[in-house]
Each structure stands twice: as structure tokens, then as C-alpha cells.
C-alpha positions in Angstrom: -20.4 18.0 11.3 -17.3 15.6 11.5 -17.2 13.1 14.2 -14.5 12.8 16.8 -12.9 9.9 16.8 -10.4 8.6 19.4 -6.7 8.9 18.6 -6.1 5.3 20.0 -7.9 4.3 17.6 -7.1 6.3 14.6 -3.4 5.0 15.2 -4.4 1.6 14.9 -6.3 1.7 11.9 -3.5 4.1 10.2 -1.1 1.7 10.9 -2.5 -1.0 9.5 -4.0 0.3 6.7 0.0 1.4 6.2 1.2 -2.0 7.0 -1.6 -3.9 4.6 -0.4 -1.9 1.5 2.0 -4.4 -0.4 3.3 -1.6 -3.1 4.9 0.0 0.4 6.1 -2.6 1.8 7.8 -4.0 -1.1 9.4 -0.5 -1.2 10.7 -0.4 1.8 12.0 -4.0 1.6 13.9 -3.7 -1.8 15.3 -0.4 -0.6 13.6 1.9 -3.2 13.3 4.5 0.0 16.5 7.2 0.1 17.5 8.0 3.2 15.7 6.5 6.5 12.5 4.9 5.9 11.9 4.4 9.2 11.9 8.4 9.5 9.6 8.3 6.7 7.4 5.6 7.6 6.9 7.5 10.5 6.3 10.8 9.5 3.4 9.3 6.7 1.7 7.7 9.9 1.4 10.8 11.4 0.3 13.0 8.5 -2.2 10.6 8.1 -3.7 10.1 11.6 -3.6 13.9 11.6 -5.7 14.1 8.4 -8.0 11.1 9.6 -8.2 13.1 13.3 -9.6 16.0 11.6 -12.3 14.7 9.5 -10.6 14.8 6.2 -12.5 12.9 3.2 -11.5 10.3 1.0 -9.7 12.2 -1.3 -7.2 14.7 0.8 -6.0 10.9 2.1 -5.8 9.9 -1.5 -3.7 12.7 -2.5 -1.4 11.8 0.8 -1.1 8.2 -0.6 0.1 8.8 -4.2 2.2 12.1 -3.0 4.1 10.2 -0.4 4.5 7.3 -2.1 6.5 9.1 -5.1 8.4 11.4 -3.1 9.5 9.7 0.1 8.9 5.9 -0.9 9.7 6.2 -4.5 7.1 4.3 -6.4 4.3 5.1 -8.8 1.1 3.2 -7.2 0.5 2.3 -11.2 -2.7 0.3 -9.8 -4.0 2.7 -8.0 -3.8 0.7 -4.4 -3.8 4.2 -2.8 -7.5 4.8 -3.1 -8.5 1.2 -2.4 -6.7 2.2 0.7 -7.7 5.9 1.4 -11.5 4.0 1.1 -10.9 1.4 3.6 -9.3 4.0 5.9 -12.6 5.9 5.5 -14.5 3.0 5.7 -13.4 2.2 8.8 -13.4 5.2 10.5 -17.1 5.8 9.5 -17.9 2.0 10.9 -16.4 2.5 14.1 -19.6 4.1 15.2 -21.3 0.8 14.8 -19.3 -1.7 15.4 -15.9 -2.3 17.6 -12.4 -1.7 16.6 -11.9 -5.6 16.3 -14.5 -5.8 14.1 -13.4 -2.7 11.7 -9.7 -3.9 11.9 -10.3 -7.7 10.8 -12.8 -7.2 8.5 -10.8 -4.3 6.5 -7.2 -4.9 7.2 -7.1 -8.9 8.8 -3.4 -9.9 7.8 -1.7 -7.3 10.4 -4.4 -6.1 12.6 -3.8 -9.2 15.3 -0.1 -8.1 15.4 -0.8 -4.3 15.6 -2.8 -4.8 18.8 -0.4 -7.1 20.3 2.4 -4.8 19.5 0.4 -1.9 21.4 -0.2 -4.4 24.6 3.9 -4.7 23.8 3.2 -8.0 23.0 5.5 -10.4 20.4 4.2 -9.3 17.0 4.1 -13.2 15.8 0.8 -14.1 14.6 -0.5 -17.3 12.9 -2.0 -16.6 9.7 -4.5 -18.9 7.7 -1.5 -21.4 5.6 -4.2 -19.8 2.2 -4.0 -16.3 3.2 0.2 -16.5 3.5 0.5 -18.8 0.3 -1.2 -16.7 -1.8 0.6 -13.9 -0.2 4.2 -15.4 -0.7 3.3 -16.5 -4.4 2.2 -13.0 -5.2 5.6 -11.1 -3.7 7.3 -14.1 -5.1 5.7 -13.3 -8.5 6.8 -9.3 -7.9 10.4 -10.1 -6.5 10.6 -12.5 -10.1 9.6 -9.5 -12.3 11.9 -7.0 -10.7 14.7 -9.4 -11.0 14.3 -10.3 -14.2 13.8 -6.5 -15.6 17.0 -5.5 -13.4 18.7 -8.0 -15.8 17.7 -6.9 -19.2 16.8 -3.7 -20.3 14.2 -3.3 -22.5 14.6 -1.1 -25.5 12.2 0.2 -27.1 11.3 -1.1 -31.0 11.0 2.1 -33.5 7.7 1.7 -35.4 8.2 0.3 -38.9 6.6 2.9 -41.4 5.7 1.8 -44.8 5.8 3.6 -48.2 2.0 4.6 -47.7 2.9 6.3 -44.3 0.8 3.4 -41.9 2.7 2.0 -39.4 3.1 -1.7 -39.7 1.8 -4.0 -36.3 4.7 -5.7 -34.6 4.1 -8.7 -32.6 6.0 -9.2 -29.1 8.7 -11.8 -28.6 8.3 -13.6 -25.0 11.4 -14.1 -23.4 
């Protein structure tokens, strides 16, 4: 038997659960999204509250992650984020029988769940953040925005493998750039 869980609720964990996951927002940020990702931000939310409303398990939200985040968002989730995700969306459904949405929401999402509830009390979304929590956050998209600029520069080709008379292909070491 599922349990019923209210839809207040389910929104706010959705949407930060959405809002915590780095690989999306970096895609909506560096405009890897066609078309409106607003539109399509919005249209994920949904889809998942509805899936999370009716008792879906961790793996249809899984297969909602990775589907929407190569069509509409236009990203391969290479580290496989999504189920890290689809399980502390599950997680803290499951937990909100115990304990309070507070609780569930800081312990499992704590970087936006202060400015989600604010938002919905249509409240400023500004929200002080431990200076550790944000520096290792800036250094890590810093790291990202670094890599993408520098592949965006050079294009990589790919070395043929060097075959020798005996048919064994030789080992070719890397050259750092």
C-alpha cells in the first residue's frame, strides 16, 4: 500500500531536489537547454511530483532523471547524479512519516531548501550560506566552467593506435596540456 503524501510537500522536496542537482543547473546556466528552459524546468517539476504523488519507486524517478536530462536539458548525467538524486527524493518522502519537512529538507537537500520555503511564504530567496559550503561550491563550478572553456578551445582528436609488425598495438602515453 503506498502512502499519501501531501502535495505541499511533495513540491517542496521536488524542487529542491531539482534545484540541488549541479549537472542541471549548469545546463541551464551555460545554455545547453534549446528552446525555453523555463518551460522545461517546469514541466520536469511536475512530472516528477506527479510520479512522487503516486507512489512511484526509485527507479521510474531514475528513468525521469536521465530521460529528461538528455532530451530537454541536453546532458549525459556521465556520473550518474540522477540516482543519487531519485534516492534522496525517495528518501525523503519515506522520512517524512517520521520526522518534519524541515528536518527532511536540510538534512537531504540544505544549500536551497531555506530559499525554497521562503520563496513559498513569497519571501526574498537570499539566504546565507556557511562561507565552506559556498567555497567549495564556487571552486567546484569554477573547476567545471575551466574544463568547458578550455575544451570549447581545442578540439581533441583522437590518436590512431600505432600497430607493429607483430600485430600488438603499441601503449601511447598522454601529453598534458
Amino acid at each position: 500500500m503506498s502512502i499519501k503524501h501531501d502535495p505541499v510537500h511533495v513540491d517542496l522536496i521536488v524542487k529542491s531536489a531539482l534545484e540541488s542537482w549541479t549537472s542541471l543547473r549548469l545546463a541551464i546556466q551555460h545554455g545547453f537547454v534549446e528552446g525555453n528552459s523555463e518551460e522545461k524546468f517546469s514541466a520536469l517539476t511536475e512530472d516528477l511530483k506527479d510520479l512522487c504523488l503516486q507512489g512511484s519507486d526509485q527507479l521510474d524517478i531514475e528513468e525521469l532523471l536521465e530521460s529528461s536530462a538528455y532530451h530537454d536539458f541536453n546532458f549525459l548525467d556521465e556520473d550518474g547524479s540522477f540516482k543519487d538524486l531519485a534516492k534522496a527524493i525517495v528518501t525523503s518522502l519515506n522520512e517524512l512519516q517520521t520526522e518534519t519537512l524541515n528536518q527532511v529538507t536540510t538534512k537531504h537537500f540544505p544549500s536551497v531548501s531555506e530559499a525554497l520555503k521562503k520563496s513559498v511564504m513569497g519571501e526574498d530567496r537570499t539566504v546565507e550560506v556557511e562561507e565552506g559550503a559556498a567555497l567549495s561550491e564556487m571552486i567546484c563550478e569554477t573547476s567545471i566552467q575551466e574544463q568547458s572553456t578550455e575544451s570549447h578551445h581545442s578540439v581533441k582528436q583522437k590518436q590512431e593506435p600505432i600497430i607493429d609488425e607483430d600485430g600488438f598495438q603499441l601503449v601511447q602515453s598522454r601529453r598534458k596540456r
